[in-house]
C-alpha positions as a printed Julia matrix, in Angstrom:
327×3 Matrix{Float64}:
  10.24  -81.74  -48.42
  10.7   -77.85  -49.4
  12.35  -75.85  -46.51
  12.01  -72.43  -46.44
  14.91  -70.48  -46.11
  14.64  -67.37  -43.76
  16.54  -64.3   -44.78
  19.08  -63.28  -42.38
  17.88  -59.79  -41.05
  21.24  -56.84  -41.42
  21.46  -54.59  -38.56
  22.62  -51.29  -38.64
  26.43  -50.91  -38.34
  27.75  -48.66  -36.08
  28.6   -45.82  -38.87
  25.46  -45.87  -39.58
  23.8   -45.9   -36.22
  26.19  -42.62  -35.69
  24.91  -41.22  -38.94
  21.36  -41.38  -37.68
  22.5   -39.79  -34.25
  24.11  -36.91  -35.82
  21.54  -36.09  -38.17
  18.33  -36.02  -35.47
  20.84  -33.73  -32.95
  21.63  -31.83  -36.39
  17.33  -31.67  -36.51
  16.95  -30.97  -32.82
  19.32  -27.64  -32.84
  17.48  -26.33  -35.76
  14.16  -27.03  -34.41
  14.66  -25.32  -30.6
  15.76  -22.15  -31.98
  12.17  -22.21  -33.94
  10.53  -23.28  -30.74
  11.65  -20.62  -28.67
  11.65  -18.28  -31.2
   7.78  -18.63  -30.79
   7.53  -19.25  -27.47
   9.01  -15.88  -27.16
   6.62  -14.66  -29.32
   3.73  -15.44  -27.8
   5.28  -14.49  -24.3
   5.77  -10.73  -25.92
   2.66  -11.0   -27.14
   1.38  -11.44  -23.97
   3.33   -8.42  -22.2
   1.88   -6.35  -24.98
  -1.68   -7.24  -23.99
  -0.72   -6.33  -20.04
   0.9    -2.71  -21.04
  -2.43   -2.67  -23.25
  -4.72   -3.04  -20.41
  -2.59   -0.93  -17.86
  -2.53    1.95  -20.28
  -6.17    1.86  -20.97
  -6.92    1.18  -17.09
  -5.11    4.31  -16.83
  -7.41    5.78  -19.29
 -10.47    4.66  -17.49
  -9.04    6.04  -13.84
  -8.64    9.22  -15.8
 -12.44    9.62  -16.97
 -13.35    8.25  -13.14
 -11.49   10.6   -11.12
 -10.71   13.83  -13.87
  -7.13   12.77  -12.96
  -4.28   10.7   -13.23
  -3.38    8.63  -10.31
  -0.73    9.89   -8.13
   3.04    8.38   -9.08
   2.71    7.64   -4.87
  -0.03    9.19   -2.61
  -3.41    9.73   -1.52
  -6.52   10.26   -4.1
  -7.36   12.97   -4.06
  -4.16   14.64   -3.91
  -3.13   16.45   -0.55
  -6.24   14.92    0.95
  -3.32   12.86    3.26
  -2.38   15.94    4.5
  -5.78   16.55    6.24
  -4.68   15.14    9.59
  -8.07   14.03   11.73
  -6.38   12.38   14.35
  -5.03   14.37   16.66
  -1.52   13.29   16.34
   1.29   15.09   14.15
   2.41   12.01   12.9
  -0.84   10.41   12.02
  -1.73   12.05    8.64
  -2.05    9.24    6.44
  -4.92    9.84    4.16
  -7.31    7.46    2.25
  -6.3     5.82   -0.38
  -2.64    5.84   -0.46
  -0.46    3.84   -3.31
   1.38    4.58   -6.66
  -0.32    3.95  -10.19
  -0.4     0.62  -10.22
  -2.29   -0.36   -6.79
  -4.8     2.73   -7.77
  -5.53    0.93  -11.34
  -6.7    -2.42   -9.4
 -10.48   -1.79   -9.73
  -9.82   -0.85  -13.54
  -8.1    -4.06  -14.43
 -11.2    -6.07  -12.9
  -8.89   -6.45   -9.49
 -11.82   -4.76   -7.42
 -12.31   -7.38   -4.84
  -8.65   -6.94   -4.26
  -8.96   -3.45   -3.87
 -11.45   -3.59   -1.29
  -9.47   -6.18    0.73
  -7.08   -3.38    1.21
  -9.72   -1.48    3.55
  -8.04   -0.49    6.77
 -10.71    0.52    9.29
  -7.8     1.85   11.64
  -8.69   -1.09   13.65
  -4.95   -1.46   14.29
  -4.36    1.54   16.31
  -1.91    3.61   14.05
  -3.38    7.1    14.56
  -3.98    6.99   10.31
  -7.26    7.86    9.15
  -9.04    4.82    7.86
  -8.63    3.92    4.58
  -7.32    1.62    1.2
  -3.81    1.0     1.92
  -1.87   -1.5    -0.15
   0.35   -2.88    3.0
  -2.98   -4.23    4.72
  -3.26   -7.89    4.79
  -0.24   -8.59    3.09
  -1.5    -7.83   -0.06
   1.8    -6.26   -1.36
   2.88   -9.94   -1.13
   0.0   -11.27   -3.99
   1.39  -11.09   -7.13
  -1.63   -9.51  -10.14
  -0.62  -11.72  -13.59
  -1.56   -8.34  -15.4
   1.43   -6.69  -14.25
   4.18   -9.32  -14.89
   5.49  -10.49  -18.34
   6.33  -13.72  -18.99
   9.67  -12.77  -20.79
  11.15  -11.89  -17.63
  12.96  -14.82  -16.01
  13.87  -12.05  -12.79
  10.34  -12.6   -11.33
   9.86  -16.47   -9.85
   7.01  -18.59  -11.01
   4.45  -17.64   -8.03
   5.71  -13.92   -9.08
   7.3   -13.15   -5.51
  10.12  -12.23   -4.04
  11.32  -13.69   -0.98
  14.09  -11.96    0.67
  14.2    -9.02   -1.58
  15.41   -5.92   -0.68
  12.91   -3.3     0.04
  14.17    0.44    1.65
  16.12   -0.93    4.24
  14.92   -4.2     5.32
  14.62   -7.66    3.62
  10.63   -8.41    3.03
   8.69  -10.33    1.02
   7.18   -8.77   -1.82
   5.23   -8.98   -4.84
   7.02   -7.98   -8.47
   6.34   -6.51  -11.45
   8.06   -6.12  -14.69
   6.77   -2.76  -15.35
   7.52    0.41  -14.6
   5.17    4.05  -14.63
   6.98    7.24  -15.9
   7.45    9.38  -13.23
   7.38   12.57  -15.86
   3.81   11.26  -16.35
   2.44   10.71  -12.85
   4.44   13.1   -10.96
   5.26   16.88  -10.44
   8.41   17.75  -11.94
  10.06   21.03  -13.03
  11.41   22.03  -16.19
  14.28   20.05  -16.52
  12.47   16.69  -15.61
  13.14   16.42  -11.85
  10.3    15.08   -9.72
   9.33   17.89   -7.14
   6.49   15.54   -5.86
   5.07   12.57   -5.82
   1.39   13.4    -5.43
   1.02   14.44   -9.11
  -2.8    15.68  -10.2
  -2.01   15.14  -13.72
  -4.52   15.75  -16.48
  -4.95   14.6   -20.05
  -4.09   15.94  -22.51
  -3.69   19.23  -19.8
  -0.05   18.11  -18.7
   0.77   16.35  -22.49
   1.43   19.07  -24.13
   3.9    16.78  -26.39
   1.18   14.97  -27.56
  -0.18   11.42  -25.73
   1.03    9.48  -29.09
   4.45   10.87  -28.65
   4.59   10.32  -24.87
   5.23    7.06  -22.69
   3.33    6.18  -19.71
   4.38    2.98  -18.49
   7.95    0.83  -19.86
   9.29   -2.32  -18.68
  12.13   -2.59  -15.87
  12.79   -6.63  -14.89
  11.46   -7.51  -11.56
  14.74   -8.27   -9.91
  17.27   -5.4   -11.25
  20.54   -4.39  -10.04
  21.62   -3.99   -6.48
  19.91   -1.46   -3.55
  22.52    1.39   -4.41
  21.72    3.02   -0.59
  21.1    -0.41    1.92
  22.51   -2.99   -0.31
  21.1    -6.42   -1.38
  19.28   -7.3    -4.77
  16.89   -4.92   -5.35
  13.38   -5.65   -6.39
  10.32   -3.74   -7.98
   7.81   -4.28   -5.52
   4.54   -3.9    -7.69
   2.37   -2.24   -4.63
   5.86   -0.65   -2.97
   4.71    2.46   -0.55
   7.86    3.99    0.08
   9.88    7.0    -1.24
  12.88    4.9    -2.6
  14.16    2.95   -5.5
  11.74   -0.44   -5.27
   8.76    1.58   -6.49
   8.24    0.24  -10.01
   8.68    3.85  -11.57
  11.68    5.03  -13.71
  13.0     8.7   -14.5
  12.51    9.37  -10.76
  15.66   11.58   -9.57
  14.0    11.36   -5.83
  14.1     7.87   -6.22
  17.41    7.83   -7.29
  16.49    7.08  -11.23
  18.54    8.55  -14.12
  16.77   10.98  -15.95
  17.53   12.82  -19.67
  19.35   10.99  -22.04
  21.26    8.89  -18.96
  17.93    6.76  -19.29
  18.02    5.24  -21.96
  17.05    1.97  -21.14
  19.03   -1.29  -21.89
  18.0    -4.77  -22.92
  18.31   -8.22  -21.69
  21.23   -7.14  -19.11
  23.56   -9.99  -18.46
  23.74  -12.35  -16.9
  20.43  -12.59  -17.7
  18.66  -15.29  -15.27
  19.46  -13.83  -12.14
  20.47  -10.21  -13.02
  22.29   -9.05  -10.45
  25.19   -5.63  -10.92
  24.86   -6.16  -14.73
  21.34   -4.61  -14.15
  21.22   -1.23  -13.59
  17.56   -0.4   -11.21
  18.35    3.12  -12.12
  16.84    2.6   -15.91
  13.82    0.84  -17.64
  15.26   -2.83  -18.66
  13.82   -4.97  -21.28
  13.48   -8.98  -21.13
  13.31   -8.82  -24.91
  15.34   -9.22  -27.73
  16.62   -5.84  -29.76
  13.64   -4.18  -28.18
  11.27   -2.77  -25.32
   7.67   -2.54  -24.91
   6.35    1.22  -23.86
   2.7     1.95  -23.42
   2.13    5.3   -24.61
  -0.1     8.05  -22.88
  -2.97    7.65  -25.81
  -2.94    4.06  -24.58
  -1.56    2.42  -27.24
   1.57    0.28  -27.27
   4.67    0.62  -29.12
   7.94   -1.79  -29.68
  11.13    0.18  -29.79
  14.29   -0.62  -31.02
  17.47   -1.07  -29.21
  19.09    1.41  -31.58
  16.61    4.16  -30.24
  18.54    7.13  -29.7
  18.99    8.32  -25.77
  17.77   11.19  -27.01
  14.41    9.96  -29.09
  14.04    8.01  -25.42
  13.99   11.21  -23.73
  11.96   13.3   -25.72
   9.06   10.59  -25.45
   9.65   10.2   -21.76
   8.8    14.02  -20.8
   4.97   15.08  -21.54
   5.5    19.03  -21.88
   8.81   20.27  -22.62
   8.16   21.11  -26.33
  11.07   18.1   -27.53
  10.66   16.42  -31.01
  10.87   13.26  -31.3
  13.87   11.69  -33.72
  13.45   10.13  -36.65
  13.94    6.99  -35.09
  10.98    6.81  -33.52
């Protein structure tokens, strides 16, 4: 009888079984960079597409009302000032908000607009009225106005405490900021003399809507309340006169204006960007770069080695600057 002998099976030694290790971890580090280096991508991508839409919302508000929206206000302008209620302090006017809440109907948001209606019902001597504090709605976060690069704003996009004026609230945030030289009244040196701007295109750009910026990025959760204290947060549908509107270049809100603004990117530490963040500036969550949507509604990358004063130049809309060659 023929037996069959079986071959005796060799295992891996334990060199070799280290070899293997080393070289997939060797394969994994090379391979995340790749992956994020696209996931980044297509996040950037992504907060392109929202300045895209917000600039040419802006566009569309524009050939709607024959002007800009008001950096904060009433639309029309001055119309809050009409006071119908028989009470000095009860001159709130219909509709009051800054750029962002008036754009809702042009970024297909109208049903959220209209859940804004305040019939007065609540007693507070205002005529009635869109306000964006009704219903909590300054608490509902709109995808369009976050970017996904921005690891400030949580998940659902809200902020819960953040500081707000001088309270703690709850609040919804946005990574994006409107240029107050854009949307406001300012004098000749760039500081904001009111908020109810009536601006016009291309009345109030003389320096050309290719050359100007309408709307930049600041990260949701920047810096530190420099007046009250506690982190301060870029309330997306903010109504008061202070530093969480989601507007930069704004000396009455306590913004940095001329070539003080220049913005800065990916403050550290980066996560949870607290002091390192300065909520006086625009901010970028990108790398080398931030996104600005320009007043002729296109949007441009710029480069972290832009010039403060190339920043400033395309930040005011009629003071007659050139812009650098850096631009």
């Amino acid at each position: 009888m023929r037996f069959l002998r079986l071959a005796r099976v060799r295992g891996f030694t334990l060199i070799e079984l280290l070899v293997v290790i080393a070289i997939i971890a060797i394969l994994i580090a090379l391979l995340v960079p790749a992956v994020q280096k696209v996931r980044e991508a297509a996040a950037r991508t992504q907060c392109t597409n929202n300045l895209k839409q917000t600039a040419l919302a802006a566009h569309n508000y524009h050939d709607s009302m024959k002007v800009l929206p008001p950096l904060l206000g009433p639309v029309p302008p001055k119309k809050m000032w009409v006071n119908t209620t028989g009470n000095p302090s009860g001159a709130n006017g219909p509709p009051w908000g800054n750029p962002f809440y008036h754009l809702l109907p042009f970024i297909e948001q109208d049903p959220r607009w209209k859940a804004t209606y305040d019939p007065n019902f609540d007693g507070n001597l205002s005529e009635p009225g869109y306000r964006p504090w009704l219903n909590g709605n300054y608490q509902m976060p709109v995808s369009t106005y976050i970017c996904p690069s921005d690891p400030s704003i949580p998940a659902d996009g809200i902020a819960s405490p953040i500081r707000l004026a001088s309270w703690d609230d709850t609040a919804a945030l946005t990574t994006y900021a409107s240029n107050a030289q854009a949307f406001g009244e300012i004098d000749a040196a760039g500081n904001l003399t009111s908020w109810h701007g009536k601006n016009r295109i291309p009345a109030q750009f003389g320096d050309g809507t290719s050359n100007t910026i309408m709307f930049t990025e600041r990260l949701g959760r920047c810096g530190v309340n420099a007046t009250y204290g506690g982190q301060q947060g870029s309330a997306v549908f903010w109504w008061g006169f202070d530093s969480a509107q989601p507007c930069v270049v704004n000396t009455q809100a306590g913004n940095l204006i001329g070539p003080l603004s220049l913005f800065i990117v990916r403050p550290q530490p980066f996560l949870q960007p607290s002091t390192a963040c300065d909520a006086r500036i625009a901010s970028s969550p990108h790398s080398g770069c931030i996104l600005a949507g320009l007043a002729d509604a296109s949007v441009r990358t710029l480069s972290s080695g832009l010039s403060a004063t190339t920043w400033w130049a395309a930040m005011t809309t009629n003071a007659g600057d050139l812009l650098g060659s850096d631009w």
